[in-house]
LONU-642314 format. One record per residue (C-alpha): residue in three letters; x, y, z; residue number from 1. Coordinates in steps of 0.05 Angstrom, whole numbers, plus 5000, padded with zeros to 4 digits. Layout:
<atoms>
ATOM  residuo  east  north    up  num
ATOM      ALA     X      Y     Z  NUM
...
</atoms>
This chain:
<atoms>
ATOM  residuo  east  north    up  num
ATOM      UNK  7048   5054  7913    1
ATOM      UNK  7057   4981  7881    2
ATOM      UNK  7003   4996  7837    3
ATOM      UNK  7035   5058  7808    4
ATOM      UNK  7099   5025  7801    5
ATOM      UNK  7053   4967  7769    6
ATOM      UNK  7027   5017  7712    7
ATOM      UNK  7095   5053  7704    8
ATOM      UNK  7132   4985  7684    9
ATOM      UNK  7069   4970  7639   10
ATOM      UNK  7082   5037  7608   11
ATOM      UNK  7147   5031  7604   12
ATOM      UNK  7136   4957  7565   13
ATOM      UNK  7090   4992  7518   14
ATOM      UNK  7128   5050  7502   15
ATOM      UNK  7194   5001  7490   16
ATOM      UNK  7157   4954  7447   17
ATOM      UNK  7122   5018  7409   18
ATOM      UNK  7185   5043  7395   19
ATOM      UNK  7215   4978  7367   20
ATOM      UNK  7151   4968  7324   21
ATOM      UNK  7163   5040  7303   22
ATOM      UNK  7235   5022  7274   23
ATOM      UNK  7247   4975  7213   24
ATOM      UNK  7324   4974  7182   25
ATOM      UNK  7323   4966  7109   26
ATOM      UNK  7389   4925  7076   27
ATOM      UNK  7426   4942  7025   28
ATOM      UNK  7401   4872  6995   29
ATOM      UNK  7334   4899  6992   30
ATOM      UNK  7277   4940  6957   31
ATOM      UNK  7213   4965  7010   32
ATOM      UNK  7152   4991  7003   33
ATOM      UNK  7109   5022  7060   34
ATOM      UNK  7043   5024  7067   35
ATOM      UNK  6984   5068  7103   36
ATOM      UNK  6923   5034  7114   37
ATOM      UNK  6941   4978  7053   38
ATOM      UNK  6955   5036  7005   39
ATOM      UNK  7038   5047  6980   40
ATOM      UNK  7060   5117  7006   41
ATOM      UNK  7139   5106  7009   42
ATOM      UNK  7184   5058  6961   43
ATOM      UNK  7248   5093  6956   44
ATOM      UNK  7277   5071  7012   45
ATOM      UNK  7359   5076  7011   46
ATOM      UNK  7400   5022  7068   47
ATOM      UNK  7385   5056  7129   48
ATOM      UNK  7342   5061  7197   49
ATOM      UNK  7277   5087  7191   50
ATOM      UNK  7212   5095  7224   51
ATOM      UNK  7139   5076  7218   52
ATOM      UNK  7079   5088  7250   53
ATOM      UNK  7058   5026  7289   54
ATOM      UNK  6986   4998  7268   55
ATOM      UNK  6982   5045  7221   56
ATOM      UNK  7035   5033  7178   57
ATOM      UNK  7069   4970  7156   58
ATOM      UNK  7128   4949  7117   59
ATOM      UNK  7137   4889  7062   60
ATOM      UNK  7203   4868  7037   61
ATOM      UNK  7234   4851  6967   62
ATOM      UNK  7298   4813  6951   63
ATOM      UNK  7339   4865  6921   64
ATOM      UNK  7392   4819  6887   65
ATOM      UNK  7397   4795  6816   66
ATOM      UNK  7344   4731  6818   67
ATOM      UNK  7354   4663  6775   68
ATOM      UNK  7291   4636  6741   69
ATOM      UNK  7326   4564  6718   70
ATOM      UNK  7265   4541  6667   71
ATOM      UNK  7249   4477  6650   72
ATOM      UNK  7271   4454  6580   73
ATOM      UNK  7215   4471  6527   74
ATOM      UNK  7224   4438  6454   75
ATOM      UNK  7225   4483  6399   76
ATOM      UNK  7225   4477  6321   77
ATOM      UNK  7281   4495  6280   78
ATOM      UNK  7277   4527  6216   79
ATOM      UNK  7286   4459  6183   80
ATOM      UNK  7232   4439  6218   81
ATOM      UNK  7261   4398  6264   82
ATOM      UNK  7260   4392  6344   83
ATOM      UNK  7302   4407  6387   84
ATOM      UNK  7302   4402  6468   85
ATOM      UNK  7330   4463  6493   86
ATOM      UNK  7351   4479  6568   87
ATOM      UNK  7356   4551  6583   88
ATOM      UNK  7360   4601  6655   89
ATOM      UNK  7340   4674  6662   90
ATOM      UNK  7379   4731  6712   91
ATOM      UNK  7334   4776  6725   92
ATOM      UNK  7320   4837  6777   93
ATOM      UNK  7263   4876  6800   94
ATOM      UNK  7266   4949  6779   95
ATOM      UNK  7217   4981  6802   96
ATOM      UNK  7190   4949  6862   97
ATOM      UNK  7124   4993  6867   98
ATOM      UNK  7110   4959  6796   99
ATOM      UNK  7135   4898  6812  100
ATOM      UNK  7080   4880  6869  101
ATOM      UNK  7012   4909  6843  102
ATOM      UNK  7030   4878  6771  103
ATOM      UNK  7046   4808  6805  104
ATOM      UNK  6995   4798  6861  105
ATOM      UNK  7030   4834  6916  106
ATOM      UNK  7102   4813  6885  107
ATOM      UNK  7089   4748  6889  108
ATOM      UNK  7154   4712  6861  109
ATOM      UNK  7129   4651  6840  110
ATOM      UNK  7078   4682  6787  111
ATOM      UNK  7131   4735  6763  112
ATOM      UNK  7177   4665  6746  113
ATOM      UNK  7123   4645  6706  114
ATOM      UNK  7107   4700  6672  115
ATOM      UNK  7178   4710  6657  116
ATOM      UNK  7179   4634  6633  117
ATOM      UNK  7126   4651  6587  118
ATOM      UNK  7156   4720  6558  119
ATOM      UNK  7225   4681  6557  120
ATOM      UNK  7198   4619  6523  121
ATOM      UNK  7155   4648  6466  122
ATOM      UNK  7219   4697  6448  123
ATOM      UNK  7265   4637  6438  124
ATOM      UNK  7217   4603  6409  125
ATOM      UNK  7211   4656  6356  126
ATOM      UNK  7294   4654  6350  127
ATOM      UNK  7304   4582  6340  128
ATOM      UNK  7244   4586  6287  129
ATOM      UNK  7292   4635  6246  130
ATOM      UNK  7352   4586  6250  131
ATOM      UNK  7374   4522  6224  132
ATOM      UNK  7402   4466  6272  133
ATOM      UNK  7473   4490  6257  134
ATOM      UNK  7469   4558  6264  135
ATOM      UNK  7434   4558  6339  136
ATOM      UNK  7490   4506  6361  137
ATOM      UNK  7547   4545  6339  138
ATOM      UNK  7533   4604  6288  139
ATOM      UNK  7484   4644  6312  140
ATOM      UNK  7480   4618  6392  141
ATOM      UNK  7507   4681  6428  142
ATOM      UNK  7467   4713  6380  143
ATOM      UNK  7408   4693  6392  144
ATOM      UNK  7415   4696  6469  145
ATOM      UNK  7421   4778  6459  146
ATOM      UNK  7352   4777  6410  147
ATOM      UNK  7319   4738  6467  148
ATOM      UNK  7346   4786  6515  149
ATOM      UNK  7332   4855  6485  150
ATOM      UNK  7253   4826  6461  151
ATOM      UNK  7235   4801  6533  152
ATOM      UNK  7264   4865  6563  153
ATOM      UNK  7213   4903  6525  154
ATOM      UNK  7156   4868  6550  155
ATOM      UNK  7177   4848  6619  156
ATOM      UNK  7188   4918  6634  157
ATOM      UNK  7118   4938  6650  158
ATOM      UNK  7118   4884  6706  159
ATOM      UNK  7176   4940  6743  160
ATOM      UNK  7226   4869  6716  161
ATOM      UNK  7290   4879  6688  162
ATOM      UNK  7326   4821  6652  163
ATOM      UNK  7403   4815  6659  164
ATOM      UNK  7414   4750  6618  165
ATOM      UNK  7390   4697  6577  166
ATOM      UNK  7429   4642  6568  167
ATOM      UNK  7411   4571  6530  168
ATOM      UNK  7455   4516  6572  169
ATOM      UNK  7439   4458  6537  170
ATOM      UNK  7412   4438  6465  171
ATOM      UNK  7393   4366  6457  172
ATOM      UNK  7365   4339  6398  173
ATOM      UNK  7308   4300  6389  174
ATOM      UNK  7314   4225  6381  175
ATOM      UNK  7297   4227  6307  176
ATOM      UNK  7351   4263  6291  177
ATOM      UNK  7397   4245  6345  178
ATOM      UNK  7396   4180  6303  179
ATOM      UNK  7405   4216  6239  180
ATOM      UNK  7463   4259  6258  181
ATOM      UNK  7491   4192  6288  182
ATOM      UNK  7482   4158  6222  183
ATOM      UNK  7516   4218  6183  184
ATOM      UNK  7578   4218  6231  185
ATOM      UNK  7577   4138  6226  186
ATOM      UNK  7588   4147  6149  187
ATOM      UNK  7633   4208  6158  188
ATOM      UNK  7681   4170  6197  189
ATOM      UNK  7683   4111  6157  190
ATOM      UNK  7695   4146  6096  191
ATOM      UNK  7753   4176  6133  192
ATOM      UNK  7780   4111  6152  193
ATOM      UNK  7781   4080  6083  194
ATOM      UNK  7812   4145  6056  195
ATOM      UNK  7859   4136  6109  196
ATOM      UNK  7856   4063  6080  197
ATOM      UNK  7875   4071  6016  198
ATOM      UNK  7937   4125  6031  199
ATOM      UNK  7959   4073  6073  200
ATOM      UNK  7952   4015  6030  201
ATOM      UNK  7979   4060  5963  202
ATOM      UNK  8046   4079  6018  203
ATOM      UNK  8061   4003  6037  204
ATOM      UNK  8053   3993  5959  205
ATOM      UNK  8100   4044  5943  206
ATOM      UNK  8153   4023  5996  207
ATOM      UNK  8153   3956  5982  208
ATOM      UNK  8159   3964  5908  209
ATOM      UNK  8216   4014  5931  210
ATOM      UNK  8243   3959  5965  211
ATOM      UNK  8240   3906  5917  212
ATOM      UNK  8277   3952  5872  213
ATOM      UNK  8335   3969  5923  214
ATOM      UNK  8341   3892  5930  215
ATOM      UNK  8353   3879  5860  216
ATOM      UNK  8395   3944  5849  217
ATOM      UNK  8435   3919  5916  218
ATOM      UNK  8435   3841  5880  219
ATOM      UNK  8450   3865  5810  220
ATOM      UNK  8521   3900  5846  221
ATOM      UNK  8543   3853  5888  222
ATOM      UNK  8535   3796  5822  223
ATOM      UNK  8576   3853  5783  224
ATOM      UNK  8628   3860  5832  225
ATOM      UNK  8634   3786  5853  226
ATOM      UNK  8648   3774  5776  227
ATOM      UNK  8698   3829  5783  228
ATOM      UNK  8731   3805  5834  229
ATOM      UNK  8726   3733  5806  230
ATOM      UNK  8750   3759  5738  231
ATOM      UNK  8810   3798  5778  232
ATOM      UNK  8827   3730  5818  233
ATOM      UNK  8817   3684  5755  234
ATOM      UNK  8871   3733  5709  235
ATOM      UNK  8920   3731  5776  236
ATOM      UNK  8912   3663  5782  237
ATOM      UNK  8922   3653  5708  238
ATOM      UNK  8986   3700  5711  239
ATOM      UNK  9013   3656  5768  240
ATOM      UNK  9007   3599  5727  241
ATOM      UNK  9039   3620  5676  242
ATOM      UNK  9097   3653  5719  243
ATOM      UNK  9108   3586  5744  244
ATOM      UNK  9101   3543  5679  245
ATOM      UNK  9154   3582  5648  246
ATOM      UNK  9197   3568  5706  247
ATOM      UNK  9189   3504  5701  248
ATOM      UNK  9150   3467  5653  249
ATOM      UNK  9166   3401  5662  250
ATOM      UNK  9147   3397  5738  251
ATOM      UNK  9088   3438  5717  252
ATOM      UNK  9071   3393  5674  253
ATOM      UNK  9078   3342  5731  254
ATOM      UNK  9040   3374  5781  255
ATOM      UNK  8985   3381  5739  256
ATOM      UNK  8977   3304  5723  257
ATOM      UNK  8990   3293  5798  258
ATOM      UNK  8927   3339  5807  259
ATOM      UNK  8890   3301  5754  260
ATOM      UNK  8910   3233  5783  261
ATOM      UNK  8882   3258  5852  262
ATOM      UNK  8815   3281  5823  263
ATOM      UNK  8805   3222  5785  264
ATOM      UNK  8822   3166  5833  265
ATOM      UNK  8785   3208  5894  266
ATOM      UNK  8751   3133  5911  267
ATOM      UNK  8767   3067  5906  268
ATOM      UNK  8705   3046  5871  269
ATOM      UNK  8716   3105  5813  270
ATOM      UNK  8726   3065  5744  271
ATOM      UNK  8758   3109  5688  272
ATOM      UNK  8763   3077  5615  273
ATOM      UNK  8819   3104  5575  274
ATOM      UNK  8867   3086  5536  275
ATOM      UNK  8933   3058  5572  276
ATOM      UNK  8976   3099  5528  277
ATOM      UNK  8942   3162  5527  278
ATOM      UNK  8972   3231  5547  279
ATOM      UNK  8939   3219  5612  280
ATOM      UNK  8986   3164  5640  281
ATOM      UNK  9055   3188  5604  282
ATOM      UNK  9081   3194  5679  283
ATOM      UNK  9061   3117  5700  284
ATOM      UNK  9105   3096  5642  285
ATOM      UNK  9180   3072  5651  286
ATOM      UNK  9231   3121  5635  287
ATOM      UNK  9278   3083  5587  288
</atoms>
């Protein structure tokens, strides 16, 4: 009786872990391919269950998804002839996974990245060869990304590969000319400077020459109407003067050699030579 129940529980095992060796789920992430005996008989598999013949049958899986091959940087020639370090990375996809794995060693991943690399790398090679420095940094760059594209496309497709993008990240120049292009933007920007110079130096010129003249205008019209004013206050004063000497010309008269006295005998130590009966003193002499 133990012994029956012994070989029912055994059979019971085997039969459980038949069945779960008999199922395989396949994600929507992923491309599989089954095989009888070593030899592909199924590899349109949708996301699903499925089933498989244990022993007999086995399953290998695929990444599905949209791949990144980020290359090392290769240096390529320009058209001028000159080198240029160029960083690049490839989005790619398998598209036909039965391809895909007897054209790359049972799918190996690592040798379709280098092929790719290879494919990739000669067709921008050929690109940049076309182009002058300028024209693959700004001109021509998306450009040339599409080219490399569409040509790799064409050959990679026999692998069951199907690229999505090519994309150049980085352009570096090589030291040579990184030193040139330095030396041309040195020169560049010190022309600019001394243009920017001279405009300055010609504008402080022109405003201080402005200036200059608005001083002597400004001058020139304040002497005019000092004199103006001067010659105004001079023919009032005058007109006073002579408003009062007709008044009174005899105490004008006075006043005026008072005035003269003043000026004259300012300090004790002035000395004034004249003679005694001169104009100048007819108010020191007696009245008779």
């Amino acid at each position: 009786m133990f012994d029956m129940k012994t070989s029912g529980l055994i059979a019971a095992v085997i039969i459980l872990v038949g069945g779960l060796m008999s199922i395989f789920i396949v994600d929507e992430r992923e491309l599989v391919l089954k095989f009888r005996l070593g030899e592909i008989v199924k590899s349109d598999y949708e996301a699903g269950i499925y089933f498989k013949i244990p022993l007999v049958n086995n399953i290998k899986k695929f990444d599905k998804r949209i791949l990144t091959l980020d290359a090392r940087p290769a240096i390529y020639l320009t058209k001028e002839k000159k080198n240029v370090n160029v960083d690049f990375f490839v989005k790619w996809r398998i598209s036909n996974v039965e391809t895909f794995y007897k054209s790359m060693s049972g799918g190996n991943e690592r040798i379709a990245a280098e092929r790719l690399y290879t494919v990739v790398n000669d067709g921008l090679r050929d690109q940049f060869s076309k182009r002058t420095i300028k024209e693959v940094i700004a001109g021509e760059r998306e450009k040339l990304m599409d080219e490399s594209l569409i040509v790799a496309n064409e050959q990679v497709g026999k692998f069951g590969i199907k690229l999505v993008d090519v994309r150049v990240k980085r352009i570096d120049f090589s030291q040579d000319i990184s030193n040139s292009v330095y030396r041309r933007m040195e020169a560049e920007r010190t022309r600019v400077a001394k243009d920017y110079r001279s405009r300055g130096a010609e504008a402080a010129e022109k405003i201080r020459a402005d200036a200059d003249r608005q001083r002597t205008v400004t001058l020139a019209n304040a002497y005019r109407d000092a004199e103006k004013i001067r010659g105004d206050g001079d023919g009032k004063s005058a007109e006073i003067y002579a408003k009062a000497y007709n008044k009174d010309r005899e105490f004008y008269s006075f006043y005026r050699s008072l005035t003269a006295y003043k000026n004259s005998f300012d300090n004790q130590s002035d000395i004034l030579v004249i003679d005694p009966s001169s104009e100048f003193f007819k108010y020191f002499k007696k009245s008779k």
